[in-house]
PDBQT receptor file of N, H, CA, C and O in Angstrom, charges set to zero:
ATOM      1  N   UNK A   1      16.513  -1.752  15.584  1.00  0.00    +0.000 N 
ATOM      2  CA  UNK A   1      16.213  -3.156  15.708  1.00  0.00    +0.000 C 
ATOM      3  C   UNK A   1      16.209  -3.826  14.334  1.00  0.00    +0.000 C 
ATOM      4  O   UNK A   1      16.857  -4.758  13.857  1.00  0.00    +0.000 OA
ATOM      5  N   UNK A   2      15.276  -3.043  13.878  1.00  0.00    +0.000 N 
ATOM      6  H   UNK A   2      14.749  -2.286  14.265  1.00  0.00    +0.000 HD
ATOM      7  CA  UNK A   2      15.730  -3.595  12.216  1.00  0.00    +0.000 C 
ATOM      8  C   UNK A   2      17.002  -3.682  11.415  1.00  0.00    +0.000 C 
ATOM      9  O   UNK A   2      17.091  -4.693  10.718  1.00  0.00    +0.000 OA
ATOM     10  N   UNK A   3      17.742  -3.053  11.382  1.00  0.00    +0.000 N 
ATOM     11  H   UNK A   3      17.670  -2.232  11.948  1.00  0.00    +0.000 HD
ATOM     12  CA  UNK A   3      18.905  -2.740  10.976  1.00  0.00    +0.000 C 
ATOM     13  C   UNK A   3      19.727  -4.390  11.634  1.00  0.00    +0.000 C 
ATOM     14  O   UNK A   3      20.148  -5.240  10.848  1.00  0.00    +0.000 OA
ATOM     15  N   UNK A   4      19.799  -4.528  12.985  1.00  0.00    +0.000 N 
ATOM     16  H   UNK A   4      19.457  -3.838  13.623  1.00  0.00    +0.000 HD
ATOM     17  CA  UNK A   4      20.761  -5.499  13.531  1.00  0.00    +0.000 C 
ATOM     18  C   UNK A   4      20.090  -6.947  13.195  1.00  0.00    +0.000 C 
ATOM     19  O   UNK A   4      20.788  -7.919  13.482  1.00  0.00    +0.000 OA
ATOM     20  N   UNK A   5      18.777  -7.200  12.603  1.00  0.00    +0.000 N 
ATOM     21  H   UNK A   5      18.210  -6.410  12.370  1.00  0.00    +0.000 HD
ATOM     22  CA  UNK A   5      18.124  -8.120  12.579  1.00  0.00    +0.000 C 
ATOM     23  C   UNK A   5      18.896  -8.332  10.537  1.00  0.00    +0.000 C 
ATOM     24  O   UNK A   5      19.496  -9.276  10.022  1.00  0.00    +0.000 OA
ATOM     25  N   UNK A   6      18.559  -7.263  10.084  1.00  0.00    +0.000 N 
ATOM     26  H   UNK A   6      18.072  -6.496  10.502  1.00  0.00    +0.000 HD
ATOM     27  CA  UNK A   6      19.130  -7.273   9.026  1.00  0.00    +0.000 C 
ATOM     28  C   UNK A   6      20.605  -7.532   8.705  1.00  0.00    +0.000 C 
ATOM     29  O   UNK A   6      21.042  -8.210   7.776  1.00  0.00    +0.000 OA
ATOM     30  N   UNK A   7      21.066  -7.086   9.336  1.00  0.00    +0.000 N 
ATOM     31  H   UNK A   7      20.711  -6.535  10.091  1.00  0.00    +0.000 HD
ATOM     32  CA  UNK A   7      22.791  -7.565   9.196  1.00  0.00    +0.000 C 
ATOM     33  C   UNK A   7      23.004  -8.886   9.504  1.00  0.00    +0.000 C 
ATOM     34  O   UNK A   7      24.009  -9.367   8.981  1.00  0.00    +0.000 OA
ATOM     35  N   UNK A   8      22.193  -9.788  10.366  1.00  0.00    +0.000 N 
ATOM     36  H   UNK A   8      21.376  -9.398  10.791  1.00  0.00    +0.000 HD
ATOM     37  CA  UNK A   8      22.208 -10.953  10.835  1.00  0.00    +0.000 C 
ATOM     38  C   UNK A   8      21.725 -11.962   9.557  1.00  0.00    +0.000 C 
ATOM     39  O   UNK A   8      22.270 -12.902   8.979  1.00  0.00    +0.000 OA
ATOM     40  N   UNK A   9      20.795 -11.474   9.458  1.00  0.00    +0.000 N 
ATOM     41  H   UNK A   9      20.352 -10.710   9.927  1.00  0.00    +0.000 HD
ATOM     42  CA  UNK A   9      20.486 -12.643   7.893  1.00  0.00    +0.000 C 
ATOM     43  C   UNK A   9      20.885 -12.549   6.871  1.00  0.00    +0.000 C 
ATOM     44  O   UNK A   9      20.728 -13.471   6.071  1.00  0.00    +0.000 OA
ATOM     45  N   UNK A  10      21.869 -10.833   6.363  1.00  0.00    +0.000 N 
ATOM     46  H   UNK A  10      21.997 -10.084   7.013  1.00  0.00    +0.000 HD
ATOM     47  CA  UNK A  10      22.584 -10.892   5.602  1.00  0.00    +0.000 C 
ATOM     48  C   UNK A  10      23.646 -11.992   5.199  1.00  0.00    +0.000 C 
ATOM     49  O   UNK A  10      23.812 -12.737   4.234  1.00  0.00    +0.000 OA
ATOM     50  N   UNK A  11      24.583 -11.621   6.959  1.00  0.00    +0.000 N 
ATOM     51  H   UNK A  11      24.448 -11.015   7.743  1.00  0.00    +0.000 HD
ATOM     52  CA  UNK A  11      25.471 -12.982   7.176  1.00  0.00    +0.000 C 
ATOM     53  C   UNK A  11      25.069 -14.303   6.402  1.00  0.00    +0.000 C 
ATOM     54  O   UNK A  11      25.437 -14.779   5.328  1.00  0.00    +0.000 OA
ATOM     55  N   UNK A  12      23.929 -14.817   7.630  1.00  0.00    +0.000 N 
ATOM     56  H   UNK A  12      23.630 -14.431   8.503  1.00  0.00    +0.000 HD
ATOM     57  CA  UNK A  12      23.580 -15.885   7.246  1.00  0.00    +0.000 C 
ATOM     58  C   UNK A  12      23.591 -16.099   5.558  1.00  0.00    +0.000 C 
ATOM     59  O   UNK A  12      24.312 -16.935   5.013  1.00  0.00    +0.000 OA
ATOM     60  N   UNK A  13      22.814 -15.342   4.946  1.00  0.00    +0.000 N 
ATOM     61  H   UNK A  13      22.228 -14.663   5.388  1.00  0.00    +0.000 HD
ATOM     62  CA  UNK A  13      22.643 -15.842   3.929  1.00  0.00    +0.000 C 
ATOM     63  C   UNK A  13      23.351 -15.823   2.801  1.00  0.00    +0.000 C 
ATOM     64  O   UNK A  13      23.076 -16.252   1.680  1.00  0.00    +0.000 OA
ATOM     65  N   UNK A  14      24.585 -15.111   3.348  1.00  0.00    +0.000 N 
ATOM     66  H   UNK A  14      24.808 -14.763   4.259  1.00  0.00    +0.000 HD
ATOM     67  CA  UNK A  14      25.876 -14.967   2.394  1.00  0.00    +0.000 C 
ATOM     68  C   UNK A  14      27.111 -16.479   3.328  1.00  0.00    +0.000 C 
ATOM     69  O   UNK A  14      28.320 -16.632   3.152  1.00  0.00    +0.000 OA
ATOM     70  N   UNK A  15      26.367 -17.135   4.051  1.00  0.00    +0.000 N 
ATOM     71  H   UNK A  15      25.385 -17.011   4.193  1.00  0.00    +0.000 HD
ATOM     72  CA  UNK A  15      27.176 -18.564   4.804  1.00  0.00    +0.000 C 
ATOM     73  C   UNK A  15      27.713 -17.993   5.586  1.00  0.00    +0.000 C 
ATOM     74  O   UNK A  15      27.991 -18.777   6.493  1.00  0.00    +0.000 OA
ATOM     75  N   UNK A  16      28.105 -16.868   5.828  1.00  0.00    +0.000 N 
ATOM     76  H   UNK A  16      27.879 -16.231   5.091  1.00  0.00    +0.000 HD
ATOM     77  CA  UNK A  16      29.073 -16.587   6.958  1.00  0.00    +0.000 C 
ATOM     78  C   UNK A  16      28.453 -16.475   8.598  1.00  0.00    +0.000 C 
ATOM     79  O   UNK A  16      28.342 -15.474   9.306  1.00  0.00    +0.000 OA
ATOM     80  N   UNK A  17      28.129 -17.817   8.868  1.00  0.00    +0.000 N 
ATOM     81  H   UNK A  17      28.219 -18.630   8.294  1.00  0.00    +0.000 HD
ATOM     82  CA  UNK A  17      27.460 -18.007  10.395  1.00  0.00    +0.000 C 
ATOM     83  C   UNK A  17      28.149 -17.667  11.289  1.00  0.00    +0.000 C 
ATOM     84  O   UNK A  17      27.428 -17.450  12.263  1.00  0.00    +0.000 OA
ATOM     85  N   UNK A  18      29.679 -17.411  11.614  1.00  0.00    +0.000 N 
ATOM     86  H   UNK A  18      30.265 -17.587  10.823  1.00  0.00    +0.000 HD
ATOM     87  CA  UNK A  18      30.391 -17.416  12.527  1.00  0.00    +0.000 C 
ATOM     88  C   UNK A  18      30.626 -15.585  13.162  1.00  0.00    +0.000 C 
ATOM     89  O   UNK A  18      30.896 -14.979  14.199  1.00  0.00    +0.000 OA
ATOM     90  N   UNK A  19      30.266 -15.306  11.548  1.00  0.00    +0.000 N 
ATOM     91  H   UNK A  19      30.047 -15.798  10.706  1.00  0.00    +0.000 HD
ATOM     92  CA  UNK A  19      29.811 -13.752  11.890  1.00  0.00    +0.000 C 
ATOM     93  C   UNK A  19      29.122 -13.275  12.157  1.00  0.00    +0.000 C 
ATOM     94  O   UNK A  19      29.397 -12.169  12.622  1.00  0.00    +0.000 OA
ATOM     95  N   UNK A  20      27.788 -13.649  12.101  1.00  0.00    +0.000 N 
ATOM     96  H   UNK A  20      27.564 -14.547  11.724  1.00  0.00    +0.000 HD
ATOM     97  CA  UNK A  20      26.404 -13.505  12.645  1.00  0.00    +0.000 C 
ATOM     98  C   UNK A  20      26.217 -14.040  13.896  1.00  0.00    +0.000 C 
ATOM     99  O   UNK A  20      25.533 -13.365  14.666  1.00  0.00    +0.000 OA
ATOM    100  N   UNK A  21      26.901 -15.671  14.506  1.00  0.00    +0.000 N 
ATOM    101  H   UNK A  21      27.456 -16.219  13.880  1.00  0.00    +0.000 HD
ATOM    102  CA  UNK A  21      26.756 -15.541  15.693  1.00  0.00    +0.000 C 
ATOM    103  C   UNK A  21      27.801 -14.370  17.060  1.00  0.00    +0.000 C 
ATOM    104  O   UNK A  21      27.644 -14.476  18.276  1.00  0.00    +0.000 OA
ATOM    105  N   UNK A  22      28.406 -13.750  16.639  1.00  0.00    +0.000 N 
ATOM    106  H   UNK A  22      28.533 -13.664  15.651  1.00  0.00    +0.000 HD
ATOM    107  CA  UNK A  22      28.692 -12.428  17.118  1.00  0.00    +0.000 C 
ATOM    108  C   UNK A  22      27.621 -11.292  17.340  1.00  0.00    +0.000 C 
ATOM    109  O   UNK A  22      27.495 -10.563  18.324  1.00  0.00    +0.000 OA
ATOM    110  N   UNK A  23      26.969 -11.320  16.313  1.00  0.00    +0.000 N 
ATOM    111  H   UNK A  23      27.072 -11.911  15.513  1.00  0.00    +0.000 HD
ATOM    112  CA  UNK A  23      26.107  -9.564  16.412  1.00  0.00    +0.000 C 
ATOM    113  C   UNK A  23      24.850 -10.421  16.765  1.00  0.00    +0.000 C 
ATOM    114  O   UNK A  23      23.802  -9.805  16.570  1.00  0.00    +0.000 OA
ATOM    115  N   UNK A  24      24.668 -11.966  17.340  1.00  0.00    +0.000 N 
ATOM    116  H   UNK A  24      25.519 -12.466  17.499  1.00  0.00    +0.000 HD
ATOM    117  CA  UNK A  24      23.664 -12.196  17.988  1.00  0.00    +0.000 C 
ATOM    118  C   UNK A  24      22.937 -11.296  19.517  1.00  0.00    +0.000 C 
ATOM    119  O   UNK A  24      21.811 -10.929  19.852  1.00  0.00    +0.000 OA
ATOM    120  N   UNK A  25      23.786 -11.261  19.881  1.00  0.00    +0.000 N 
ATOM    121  H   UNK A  25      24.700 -11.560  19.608  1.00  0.00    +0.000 HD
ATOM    122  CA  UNK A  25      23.886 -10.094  21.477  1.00  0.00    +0.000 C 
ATOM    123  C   UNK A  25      22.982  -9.215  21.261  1.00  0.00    +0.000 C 
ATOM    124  O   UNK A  25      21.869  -9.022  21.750  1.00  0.00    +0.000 OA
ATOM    125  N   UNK A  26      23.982  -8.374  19.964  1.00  0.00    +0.000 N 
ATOM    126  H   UNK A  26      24.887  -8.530  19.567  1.00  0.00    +0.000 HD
ATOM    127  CA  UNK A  26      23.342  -7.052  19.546  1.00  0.00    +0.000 C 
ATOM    128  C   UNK A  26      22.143  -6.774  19.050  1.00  0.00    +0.000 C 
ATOM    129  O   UNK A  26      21.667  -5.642  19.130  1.00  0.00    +0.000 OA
ATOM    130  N   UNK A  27      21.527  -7.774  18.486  1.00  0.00    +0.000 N 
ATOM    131  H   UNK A  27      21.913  -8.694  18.421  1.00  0.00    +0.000 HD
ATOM    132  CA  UNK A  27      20.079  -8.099  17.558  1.00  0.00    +0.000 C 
ATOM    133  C   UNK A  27      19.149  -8.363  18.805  1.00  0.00    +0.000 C 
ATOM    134  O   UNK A  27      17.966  -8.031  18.733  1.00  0.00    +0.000 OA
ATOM    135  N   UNK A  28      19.621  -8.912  19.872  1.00  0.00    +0.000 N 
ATOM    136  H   UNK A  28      20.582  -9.182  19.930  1.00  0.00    +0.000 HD
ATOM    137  CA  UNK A  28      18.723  -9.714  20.956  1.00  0.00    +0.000 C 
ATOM    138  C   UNK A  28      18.670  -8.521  22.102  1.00  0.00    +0.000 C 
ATOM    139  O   UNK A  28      17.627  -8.435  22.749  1.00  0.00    +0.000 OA
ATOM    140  N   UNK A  29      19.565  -7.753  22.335  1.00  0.00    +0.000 N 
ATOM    141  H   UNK A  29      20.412  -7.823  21.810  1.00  0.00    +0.000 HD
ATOM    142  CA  UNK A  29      19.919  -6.041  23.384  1.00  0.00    +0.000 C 
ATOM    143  C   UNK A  29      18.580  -4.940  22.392  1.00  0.00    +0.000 C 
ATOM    144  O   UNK A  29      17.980  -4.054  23.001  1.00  0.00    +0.000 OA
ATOM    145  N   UNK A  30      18.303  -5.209  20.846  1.00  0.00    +0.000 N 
ATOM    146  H   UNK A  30      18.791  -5.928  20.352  1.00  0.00    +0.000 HD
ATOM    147  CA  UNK A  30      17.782  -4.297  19.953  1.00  0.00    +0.000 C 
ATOM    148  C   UNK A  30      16.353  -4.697  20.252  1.00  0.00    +0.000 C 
ATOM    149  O   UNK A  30      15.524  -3.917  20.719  1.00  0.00    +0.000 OA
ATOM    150  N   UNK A  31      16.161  -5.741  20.005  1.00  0.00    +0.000 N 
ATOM    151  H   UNK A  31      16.835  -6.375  19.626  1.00  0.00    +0.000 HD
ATOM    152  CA  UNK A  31      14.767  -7.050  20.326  1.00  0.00    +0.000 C 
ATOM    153  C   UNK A  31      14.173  -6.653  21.587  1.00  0.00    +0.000 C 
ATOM    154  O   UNK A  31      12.974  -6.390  21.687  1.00  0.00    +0.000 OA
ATOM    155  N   UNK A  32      14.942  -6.609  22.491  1.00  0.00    +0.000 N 
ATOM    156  H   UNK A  32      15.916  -6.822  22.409  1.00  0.00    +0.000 HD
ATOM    157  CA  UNK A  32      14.246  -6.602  24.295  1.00  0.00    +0.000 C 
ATOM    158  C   UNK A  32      14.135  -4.609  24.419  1.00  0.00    +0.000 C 
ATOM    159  O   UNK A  32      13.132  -3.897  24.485  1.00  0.00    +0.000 OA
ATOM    160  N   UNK A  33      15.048  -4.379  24.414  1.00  0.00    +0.000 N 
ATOM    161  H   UNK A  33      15.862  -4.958  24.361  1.00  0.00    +0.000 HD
ATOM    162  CA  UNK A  33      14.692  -2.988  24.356  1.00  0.00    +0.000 C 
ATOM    163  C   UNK A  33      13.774  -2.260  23.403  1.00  0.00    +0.000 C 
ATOM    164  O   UNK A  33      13.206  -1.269  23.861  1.00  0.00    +0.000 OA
ATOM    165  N   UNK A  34      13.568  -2.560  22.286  1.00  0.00    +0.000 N 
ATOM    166  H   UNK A  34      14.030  -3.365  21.914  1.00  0.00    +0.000 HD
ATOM    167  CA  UNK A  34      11.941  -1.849  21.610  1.00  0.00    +0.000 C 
ATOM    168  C   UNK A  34      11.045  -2.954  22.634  1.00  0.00    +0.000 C 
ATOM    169  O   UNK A  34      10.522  -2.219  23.472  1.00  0.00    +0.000 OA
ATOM    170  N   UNK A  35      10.785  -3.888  22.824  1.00  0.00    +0.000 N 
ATOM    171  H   UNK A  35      11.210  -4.485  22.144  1.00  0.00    +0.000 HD
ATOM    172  CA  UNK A  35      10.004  -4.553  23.271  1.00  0.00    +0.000 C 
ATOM    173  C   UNK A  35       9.636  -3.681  25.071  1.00  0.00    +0.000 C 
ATOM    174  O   UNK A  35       8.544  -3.549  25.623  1.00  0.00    +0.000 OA
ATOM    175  N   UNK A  36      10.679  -3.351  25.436  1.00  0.00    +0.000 N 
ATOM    176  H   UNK A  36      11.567  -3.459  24.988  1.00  0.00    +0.000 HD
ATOM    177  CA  UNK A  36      10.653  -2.904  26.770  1.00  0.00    +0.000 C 
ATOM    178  C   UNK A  36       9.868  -1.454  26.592  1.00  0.00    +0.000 C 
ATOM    179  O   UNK A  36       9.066  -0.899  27.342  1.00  0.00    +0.000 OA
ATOM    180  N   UNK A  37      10.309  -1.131  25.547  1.00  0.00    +0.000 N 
ATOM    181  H   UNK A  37      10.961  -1.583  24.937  1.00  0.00    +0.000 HD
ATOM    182  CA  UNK A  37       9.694   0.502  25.330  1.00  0.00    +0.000 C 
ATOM    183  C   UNK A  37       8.576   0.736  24.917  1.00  0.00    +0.000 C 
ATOM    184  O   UNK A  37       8.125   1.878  25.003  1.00  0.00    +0.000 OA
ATOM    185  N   UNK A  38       7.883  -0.245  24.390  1.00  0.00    +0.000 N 
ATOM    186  H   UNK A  38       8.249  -1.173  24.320  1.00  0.00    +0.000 HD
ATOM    187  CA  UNK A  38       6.542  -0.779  24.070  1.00  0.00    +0.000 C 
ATOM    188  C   UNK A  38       6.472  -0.319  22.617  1.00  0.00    +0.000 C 
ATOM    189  O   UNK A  38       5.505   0.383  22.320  1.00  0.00    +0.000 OA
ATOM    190  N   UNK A  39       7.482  -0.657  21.546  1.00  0.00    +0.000 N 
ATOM    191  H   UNK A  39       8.267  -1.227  21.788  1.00  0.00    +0.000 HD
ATOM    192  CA  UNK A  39       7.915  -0.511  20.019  1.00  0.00    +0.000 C 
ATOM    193  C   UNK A  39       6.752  -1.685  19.428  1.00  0.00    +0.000 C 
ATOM    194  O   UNK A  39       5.817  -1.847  18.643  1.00  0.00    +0.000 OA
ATOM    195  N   UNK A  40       7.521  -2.280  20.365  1.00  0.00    +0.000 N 
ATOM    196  H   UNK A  40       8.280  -2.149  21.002  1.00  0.00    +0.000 HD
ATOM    197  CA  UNK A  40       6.675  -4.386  20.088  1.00  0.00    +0.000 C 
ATOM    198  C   UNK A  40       6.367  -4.528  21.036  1.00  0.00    +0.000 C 
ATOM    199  O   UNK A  40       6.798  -3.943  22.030  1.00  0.00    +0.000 OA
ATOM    200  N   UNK A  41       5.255  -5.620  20.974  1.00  0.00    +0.000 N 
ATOM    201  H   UNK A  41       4.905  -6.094  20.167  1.00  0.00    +0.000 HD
ATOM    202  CA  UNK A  41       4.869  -6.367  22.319  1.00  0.00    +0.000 C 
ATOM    203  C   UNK A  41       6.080  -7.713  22.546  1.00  0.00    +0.000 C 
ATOM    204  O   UNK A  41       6.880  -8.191  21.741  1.00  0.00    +0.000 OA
ATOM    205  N   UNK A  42       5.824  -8.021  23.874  1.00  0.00    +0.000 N 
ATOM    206  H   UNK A  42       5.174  -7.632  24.527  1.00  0.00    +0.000 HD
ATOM    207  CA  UNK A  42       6.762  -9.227  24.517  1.00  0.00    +0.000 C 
ATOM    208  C   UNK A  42       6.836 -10.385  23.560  1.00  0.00    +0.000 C 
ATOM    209  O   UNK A  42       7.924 -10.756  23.119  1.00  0.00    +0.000 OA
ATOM    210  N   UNK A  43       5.414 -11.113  23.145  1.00  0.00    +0.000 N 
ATOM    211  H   UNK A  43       4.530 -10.812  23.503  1.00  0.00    +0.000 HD
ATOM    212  CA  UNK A  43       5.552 -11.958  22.512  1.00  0.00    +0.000 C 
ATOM    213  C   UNK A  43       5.948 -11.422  20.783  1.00  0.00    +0.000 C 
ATOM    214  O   UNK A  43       6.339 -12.425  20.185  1.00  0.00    +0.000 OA
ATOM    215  N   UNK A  44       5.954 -10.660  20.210  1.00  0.00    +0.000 N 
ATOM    216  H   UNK A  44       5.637  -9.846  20.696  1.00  0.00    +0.000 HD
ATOM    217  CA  UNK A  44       6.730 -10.566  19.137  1.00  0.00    +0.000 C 
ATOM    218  C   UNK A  44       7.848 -10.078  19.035  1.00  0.00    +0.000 C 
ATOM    219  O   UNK A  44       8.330  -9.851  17.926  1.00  0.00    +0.000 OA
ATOM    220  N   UNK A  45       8.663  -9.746  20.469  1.00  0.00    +0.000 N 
ATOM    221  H   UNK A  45       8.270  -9.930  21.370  1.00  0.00    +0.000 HD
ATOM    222  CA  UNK A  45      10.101  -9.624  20.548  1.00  0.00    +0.000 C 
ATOM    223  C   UNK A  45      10.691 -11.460  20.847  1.00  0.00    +0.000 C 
ATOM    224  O   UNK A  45      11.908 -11.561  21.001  1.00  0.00    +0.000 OA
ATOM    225  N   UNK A  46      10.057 -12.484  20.901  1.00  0.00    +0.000 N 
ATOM    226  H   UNK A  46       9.068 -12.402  20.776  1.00  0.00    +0.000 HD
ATOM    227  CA  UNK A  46      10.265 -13.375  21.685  1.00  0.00    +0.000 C 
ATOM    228  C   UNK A  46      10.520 -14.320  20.280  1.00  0.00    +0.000 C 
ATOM    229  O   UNK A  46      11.526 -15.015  20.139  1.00  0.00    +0.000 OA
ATOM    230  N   UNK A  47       9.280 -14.205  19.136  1.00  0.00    +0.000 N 
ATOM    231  H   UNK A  47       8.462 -13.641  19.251  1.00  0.00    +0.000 HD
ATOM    232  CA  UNK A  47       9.288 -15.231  18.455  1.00  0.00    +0.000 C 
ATOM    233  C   UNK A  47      10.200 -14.757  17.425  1.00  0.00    +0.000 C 
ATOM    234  O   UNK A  47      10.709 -15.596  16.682  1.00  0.00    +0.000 OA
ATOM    235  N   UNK A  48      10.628 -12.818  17.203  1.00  0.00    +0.000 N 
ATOM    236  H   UNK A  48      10.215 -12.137  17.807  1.00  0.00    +0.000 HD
ATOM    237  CA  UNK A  48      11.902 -12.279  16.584  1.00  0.00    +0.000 C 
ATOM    238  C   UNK A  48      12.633 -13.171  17.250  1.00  0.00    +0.000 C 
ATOM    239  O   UNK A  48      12.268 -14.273  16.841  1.00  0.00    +0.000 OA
ATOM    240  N   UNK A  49      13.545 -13.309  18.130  1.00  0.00    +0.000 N 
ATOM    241  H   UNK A  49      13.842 -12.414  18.463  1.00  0.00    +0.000 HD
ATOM    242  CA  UNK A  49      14.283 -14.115  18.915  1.00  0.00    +0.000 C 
ATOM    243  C   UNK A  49      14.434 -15.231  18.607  1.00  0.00    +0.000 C 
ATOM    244  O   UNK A  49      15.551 -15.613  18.258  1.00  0.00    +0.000 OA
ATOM    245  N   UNK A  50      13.450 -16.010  18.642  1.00  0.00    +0.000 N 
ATOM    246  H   UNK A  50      12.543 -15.699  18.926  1.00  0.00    +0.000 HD
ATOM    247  CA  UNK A  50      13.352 -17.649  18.334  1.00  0.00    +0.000 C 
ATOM    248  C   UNK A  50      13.427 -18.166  16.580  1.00  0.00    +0.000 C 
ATOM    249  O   UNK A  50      13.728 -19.273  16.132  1.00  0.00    +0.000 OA
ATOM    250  N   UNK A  51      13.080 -17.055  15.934  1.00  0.00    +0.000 N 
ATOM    251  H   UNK A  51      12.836 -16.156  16.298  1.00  0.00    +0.000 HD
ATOM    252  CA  UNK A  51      13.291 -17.231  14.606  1.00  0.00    +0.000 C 
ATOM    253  C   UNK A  51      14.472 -16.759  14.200  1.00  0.00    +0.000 C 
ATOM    254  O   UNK A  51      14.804 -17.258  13.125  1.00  0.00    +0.000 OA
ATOM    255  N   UNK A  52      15.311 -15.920  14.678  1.00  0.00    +0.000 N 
ATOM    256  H   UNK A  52      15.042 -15.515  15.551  1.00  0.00    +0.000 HD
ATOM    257  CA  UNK A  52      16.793 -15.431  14.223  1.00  0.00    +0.000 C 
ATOM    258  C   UNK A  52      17.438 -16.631  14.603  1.00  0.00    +0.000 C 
ATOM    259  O   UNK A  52      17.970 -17.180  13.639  1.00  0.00    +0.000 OA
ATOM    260  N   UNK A  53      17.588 -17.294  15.806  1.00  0.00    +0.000 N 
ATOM    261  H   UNK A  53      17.155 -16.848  16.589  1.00  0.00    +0.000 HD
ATOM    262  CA  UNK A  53      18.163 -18.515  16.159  1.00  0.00    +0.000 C 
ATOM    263  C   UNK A  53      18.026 -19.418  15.362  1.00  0.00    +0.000 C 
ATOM    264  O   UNK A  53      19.022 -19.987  14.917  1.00  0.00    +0.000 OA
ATOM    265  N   UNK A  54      16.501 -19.846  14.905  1.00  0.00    +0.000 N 
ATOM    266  H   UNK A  54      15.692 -19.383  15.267  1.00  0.00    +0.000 HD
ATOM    267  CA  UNK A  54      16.047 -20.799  14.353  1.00  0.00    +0.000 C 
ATOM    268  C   UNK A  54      16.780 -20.683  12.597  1.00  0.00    +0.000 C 
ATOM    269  O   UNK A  54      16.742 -21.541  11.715  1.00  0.00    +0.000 OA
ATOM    270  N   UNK A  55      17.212 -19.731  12.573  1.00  0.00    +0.000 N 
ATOM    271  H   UNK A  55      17.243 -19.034  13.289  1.00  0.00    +0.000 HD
ATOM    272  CA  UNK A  55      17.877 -19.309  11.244  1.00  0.00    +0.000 C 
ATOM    273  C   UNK A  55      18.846 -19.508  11.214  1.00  0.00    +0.000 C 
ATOM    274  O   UNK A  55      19.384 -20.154  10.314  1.00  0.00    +0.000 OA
ATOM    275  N   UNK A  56      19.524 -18.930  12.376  1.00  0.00    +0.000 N 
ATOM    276  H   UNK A  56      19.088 -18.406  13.106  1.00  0.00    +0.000 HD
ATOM    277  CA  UNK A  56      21.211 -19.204  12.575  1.00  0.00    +0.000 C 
ATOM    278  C   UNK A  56      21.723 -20.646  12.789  1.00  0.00    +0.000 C 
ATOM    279  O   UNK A  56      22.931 -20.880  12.801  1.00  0.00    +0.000 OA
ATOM    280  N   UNK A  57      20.730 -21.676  12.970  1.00  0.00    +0.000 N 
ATOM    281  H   UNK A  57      19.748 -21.485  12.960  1.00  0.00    +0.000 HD
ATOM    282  CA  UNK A  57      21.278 -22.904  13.344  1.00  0.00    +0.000 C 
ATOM    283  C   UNK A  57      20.504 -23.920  12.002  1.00  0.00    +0.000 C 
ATOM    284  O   UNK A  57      20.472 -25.149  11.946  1.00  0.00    +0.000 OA
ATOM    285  N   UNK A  58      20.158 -23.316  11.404  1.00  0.00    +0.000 N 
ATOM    286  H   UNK A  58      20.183 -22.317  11.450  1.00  0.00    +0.000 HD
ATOM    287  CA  UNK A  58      19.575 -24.268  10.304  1.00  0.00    +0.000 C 
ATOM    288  C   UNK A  58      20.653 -24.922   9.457  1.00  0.00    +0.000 C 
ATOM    289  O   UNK A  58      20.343 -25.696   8.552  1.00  0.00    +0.000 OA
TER     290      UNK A  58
């Protein structure tokens, strides 16, 4: 989970948004599944979620 969360803001923060919104899926499949497995709870797989977005569209 970490790893795909990391490659995502790499993108971002090297400008390349168009590449990061691709491995969005993959970061959000990484997010719900530790969350499902009880890694994280629901609500801190949720606001991971809402803050990767909130990143990707800034």
């Amino acid at each position: 989970m970490k790893e795909a969360l990391k490659k995502v803001k790499k993108l971002v923060s090297a400008g390349r948004k168009d590449e990061a919104k691709k491995l969005i899926p993959a970061a959000y499949q990484a997010i719900d599944k530790a969350a499902k497995r009880g890694v994280i709870k629901q609500n801190t797989a949720a606001r991971k979620k809402s803050r990767l977005m909130k990143l990707l569209n800034k």
